[in-house]
C-alpha positions in Angstrom: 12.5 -8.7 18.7 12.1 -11.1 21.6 11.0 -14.9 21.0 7.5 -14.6 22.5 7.3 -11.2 19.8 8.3 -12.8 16.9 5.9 -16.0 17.7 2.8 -13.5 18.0 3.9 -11.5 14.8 3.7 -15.2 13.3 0.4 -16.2 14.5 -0.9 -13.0 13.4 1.1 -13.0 9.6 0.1 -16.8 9.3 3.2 -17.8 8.6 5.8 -19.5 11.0 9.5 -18.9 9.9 12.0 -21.8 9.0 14.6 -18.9 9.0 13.6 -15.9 11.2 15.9 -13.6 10.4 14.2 -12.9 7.2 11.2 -11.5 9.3 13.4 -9.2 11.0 14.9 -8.2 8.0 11.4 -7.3 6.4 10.8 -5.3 9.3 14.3 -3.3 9.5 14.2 0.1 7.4 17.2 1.4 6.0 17.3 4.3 8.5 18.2 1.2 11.6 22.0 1.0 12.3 22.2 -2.3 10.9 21.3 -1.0 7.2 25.0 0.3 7.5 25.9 -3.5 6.9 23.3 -4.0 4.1 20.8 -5.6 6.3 17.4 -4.3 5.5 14.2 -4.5 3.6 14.7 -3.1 0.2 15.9 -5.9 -1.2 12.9 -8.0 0.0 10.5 -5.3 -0.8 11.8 -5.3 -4.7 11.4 -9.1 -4.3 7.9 -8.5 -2.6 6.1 -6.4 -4.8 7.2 -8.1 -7.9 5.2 -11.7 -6.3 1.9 -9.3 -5.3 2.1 -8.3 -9.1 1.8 -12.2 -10.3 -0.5 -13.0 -7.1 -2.9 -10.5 -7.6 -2.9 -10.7 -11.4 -3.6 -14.2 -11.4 -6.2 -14.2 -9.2 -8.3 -10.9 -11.2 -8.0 -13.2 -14.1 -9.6 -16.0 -12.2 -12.0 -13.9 -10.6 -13.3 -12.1 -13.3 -13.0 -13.8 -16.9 -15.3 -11.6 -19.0 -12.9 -8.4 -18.2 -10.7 -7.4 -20.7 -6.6 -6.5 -20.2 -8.0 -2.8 -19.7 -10.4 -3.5 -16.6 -7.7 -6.0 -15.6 -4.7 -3.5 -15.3 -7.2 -1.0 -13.6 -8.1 -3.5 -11.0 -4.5 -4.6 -10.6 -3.7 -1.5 -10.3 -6.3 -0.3 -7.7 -4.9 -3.7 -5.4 -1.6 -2.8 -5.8 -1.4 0.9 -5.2 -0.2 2.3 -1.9 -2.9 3.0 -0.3 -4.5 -0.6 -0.5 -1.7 -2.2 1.0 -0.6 0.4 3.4 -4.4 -0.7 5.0 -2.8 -4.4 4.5 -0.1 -3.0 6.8 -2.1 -1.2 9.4 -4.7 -3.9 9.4 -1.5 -6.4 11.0 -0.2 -3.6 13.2 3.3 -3.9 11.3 4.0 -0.3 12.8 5.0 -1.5 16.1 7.6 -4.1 15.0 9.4 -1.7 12.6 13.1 -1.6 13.3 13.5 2.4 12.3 16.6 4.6 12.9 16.3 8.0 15.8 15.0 9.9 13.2 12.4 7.6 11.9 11.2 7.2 15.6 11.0 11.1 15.9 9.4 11.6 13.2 6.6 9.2 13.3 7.9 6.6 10.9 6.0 3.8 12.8 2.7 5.4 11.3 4.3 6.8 7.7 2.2 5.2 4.7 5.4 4.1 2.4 7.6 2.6 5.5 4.2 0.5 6.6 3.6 -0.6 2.3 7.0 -1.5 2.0 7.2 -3.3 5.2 3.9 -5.2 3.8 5.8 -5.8 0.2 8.9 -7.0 2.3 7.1 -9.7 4.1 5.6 -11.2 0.7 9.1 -11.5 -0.4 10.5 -12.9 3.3 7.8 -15.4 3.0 8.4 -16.2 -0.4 12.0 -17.2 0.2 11.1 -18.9 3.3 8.5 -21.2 2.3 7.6 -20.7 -1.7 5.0 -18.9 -3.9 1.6 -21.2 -2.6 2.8 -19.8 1.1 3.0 -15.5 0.1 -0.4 -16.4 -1.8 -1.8 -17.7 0.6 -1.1 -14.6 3.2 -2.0 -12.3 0.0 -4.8 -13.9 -0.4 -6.1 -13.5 3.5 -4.7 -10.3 4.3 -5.0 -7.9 1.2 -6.4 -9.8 -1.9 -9.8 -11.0 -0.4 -10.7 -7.7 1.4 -9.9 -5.8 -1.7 -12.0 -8.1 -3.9 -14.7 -7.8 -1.3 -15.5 -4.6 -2.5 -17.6 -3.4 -5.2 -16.0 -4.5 -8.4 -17.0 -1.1 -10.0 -14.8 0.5 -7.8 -12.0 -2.3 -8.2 -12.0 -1.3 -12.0 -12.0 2.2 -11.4 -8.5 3.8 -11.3 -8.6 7.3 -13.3 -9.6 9.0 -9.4 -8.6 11.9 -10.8 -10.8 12.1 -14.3 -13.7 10.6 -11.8 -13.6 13.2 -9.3 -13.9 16.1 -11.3 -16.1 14.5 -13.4 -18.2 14.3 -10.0 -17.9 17.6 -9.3 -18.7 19.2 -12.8 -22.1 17.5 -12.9 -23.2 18.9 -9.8 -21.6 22.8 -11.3 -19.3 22.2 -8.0 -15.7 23.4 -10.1 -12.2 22.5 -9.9 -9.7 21.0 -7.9 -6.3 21.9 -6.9 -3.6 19.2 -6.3 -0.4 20.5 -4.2 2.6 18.6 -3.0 2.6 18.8 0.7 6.6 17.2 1.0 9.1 15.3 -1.4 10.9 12.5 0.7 13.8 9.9 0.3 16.4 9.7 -2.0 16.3 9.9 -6.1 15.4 6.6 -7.2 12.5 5.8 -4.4 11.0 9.2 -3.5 8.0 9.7 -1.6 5.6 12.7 -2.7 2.9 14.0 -0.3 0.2 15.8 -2.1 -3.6 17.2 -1.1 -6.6 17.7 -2.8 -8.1 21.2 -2.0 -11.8 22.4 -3.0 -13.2 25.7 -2.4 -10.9 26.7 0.3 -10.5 23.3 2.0 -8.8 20.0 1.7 -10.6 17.6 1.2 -8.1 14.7 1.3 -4.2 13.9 1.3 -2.3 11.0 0.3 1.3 9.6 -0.4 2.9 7.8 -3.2 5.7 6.7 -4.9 5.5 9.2 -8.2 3.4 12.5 -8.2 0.5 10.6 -10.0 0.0 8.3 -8.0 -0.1 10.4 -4.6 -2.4 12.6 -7.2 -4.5 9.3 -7.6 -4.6 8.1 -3.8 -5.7 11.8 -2.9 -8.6 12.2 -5.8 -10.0 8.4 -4.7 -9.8 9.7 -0.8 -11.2 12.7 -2.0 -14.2 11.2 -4.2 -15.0 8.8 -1.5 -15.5 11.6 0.7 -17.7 13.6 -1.5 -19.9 10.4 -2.4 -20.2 9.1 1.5 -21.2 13.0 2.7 -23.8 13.2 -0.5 -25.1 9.3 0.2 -24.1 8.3 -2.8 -22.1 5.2 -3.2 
């Protein structure tokens, strides 16, 4: 990454690095030559996601003070889950300054929904190190926590997709739903599972995440929104 790259990552992050190598090491998957000397993002990711998880709790609590631990640990969970923050991601264009191995590159890793999270989840934790908790808040804040809470809080409490969609579909005599794993990726202890929705003969959504349920979760809220937007019902 050239000077005049790293500068406009900045501007667009909202964060200007004391020590920019920890941006280029949120941005370096393990699959990058350099890996082989323990320079990449996992590290920062673990780091990362653990500060969203304070962040984001925090400020539900703040947000909404009549809701009970229940609505709060859906809603946390609904901010938190893949598919929110892989929008975080694409939403900065993190794709494009993703430091990815051959096969990566072949393979379309510059667009895959876990290497775009993490790279998200890695940049909370760069920051974090680089400037303190008040700084990864504050890009939290702007770039995943306000857009998120901008939504209807109805749907922010709503996390059982799954339970919700066919409950959609049973009052309108519409049957079941079939959930199949499309791929299993990445090694034991951080897999990726692909899975789609399928209704009557066609899909109707797909999604990624880190553990069968939650792919199974990301693909049923896809799924429902579909159904609802195509019906006019929001």
């Amino acid at each position: 990454m050239t000077d005049e790259e790293r500068a406009q990552l900045e501007q667009v992050l909202g964060h200007s690095f004391e020590r920019p190598e920890r941006l280029e090491r949120a941005l370096t998957h393990r699959s990058h030559r350099q890996s082989a000397a323990g320079i990449d993002n996992e590290r920062l990711e673990f780091l990362g996601d653990r500060v969203l998880g304070l962040v984001a709790s925090e400020q539900l609590c703040r947000t909404f003070p009549e809701w009970d631990s229940g609505k709060l640990s859906k809603g946390l969970a609904r901010i938190v889950s893949a598919s929110s923050i892989h929008m975080a991601a694409r939403g900065l264009k993190l794709g494009r300054h993703l430091r990815l191995g051959p096969g990566e590159e072949k393979t379309g890793g510059r667009e895959k929904k876990r290497l775009l999270a993490d790279a998200y989840e890695a940049i909370v934790g760069a920051i974090y190190l680089d400037a303190g908790l008040a700084a990864a808040g504050a890009f939290l804040q702007r770039t995943l926590l306000e857009p998120a809470l901008g939504g209807q809080v109805e749907g922010l409490s709503r996390s059982d997709y799954k339970s919700a969609l066919q409950e959609w579909l049973q009052q309108r005599s519409l049957g079941i739903v079939e959930y199949r794993i499309r791929s299993e990726s990445g090694p034991e202890h951080q897999k990726t599972f692909e899975v789609e929705v399928w209704h009557g003969g066609r899909m109707l959504a797909a999604s990624e995440g880190r553990s069968k349920k939650e792919a199974e979760q990301s693909a049923a809220m896809l799924a429902l929104n579909t159904l609802e937007t195509s019906h006019g019902i929001a």
